[in-house]
C-alpha positions as CSV (number, residue, x, y, z in Angstrom):
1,X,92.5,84.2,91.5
2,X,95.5,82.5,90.5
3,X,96.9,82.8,87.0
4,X,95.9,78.9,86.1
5,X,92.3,80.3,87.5
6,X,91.9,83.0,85.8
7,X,93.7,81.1,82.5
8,X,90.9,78.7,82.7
9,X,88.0,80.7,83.3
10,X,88.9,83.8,80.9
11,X,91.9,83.4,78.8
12,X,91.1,86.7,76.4
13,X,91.2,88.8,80.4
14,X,94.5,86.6,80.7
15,X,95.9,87.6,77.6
16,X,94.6,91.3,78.2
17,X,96.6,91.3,81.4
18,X,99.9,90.5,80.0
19,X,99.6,93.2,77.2
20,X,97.5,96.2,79.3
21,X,99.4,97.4,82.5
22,X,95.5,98.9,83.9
23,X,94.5,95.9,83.1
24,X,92.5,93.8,86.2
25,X,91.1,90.8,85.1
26,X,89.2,89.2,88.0
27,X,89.3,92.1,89.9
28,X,92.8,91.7,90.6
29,X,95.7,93.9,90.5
30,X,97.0,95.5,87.2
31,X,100.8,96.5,86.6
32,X,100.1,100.4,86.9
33,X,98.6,99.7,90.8
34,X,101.3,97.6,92.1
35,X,103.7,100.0,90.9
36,X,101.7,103.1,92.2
37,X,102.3,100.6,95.5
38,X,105.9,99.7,95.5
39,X,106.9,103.1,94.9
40,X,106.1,104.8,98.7
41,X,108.1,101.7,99.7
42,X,110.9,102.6,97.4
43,X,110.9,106.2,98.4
44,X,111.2,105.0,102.3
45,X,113.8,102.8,101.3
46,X,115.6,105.4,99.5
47,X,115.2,107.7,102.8
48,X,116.8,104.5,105.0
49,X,120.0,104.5,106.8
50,X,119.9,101.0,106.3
51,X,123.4,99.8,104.2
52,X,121.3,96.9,102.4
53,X,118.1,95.8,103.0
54,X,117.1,91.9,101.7
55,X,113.1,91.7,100.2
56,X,111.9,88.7,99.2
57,X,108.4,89.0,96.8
58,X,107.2,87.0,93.9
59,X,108.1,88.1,90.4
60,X,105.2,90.4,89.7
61,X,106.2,92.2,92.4
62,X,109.6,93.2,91.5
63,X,109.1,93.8,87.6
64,X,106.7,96.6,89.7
65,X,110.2,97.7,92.1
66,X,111.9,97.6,89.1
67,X,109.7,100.0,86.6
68,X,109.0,102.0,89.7
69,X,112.8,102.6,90.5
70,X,114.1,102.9,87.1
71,X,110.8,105.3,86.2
72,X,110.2,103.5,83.2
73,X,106.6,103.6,81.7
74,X,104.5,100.2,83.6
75,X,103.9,98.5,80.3
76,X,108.0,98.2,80.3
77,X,107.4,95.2,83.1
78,X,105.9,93.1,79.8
79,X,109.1,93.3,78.9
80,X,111.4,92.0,82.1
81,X,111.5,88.1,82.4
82,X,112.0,87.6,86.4
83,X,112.7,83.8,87.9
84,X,111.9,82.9,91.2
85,X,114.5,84.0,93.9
86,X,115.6,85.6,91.7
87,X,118.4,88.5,93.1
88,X,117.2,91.8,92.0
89,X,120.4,94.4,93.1
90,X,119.2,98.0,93.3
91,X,121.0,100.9,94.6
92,X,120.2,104.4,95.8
93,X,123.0,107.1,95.4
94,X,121.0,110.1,97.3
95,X,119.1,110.9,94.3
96,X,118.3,108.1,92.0
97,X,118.0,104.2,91.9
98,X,120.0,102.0,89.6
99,X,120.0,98.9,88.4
100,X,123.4,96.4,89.0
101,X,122.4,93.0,87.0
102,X,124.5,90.5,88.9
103,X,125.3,89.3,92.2
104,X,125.9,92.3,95.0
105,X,129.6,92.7,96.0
């Protein structure tokens, strides 16, 4: 369902959603699963020889990269306001990710 769909049809599972990272309303996907799904991606990432490596996903999808990388608690993607094509710059030092707000050099 899309967010207007399920907005119409059931806004207290709408409102639910956006406060309760397990939280599925319509069946959908709740915060706490699509980072338990970024994160293998993350970890292959991290093992890449790759120098930079270009993703493009819809916002949900990186306030998930971005809990997941920074290992912050799920309910933390409330709190991180993501645009459209929007540039999200992460790195990977051998050990842990960070977080460069900002254009990449």
């Amino acid at each position: 369902m899309t967010l207007d769909e399920v907005a119409a049809t059931d806004p207290e599972a709408l409102s639910l959603w956006t406060r309760d990272p397990e939280a599925r309303p319509g069946g959908g996907t709740s915060l706490t699963d699509l980072c338990a799904t970024v994160r293998p991606w993350l970890d292959q990432m991290a093992a890449s020889s790759a120098d930079r490596v270009v993703a493009l996903a819809a916002p949900p999808v990186l306030r998930g990269v971005i809990v997941s990388a920074l290992d912050l608690p799920p309910i933390a993607g409330f709190r991180l306001d993501i645009h459209p094509l929007a540039p999200i710059h992460l790195v990977h030092d051998g050990q842990r990710w960070t977080w460069r707000p900002g254009n990449p050099d």
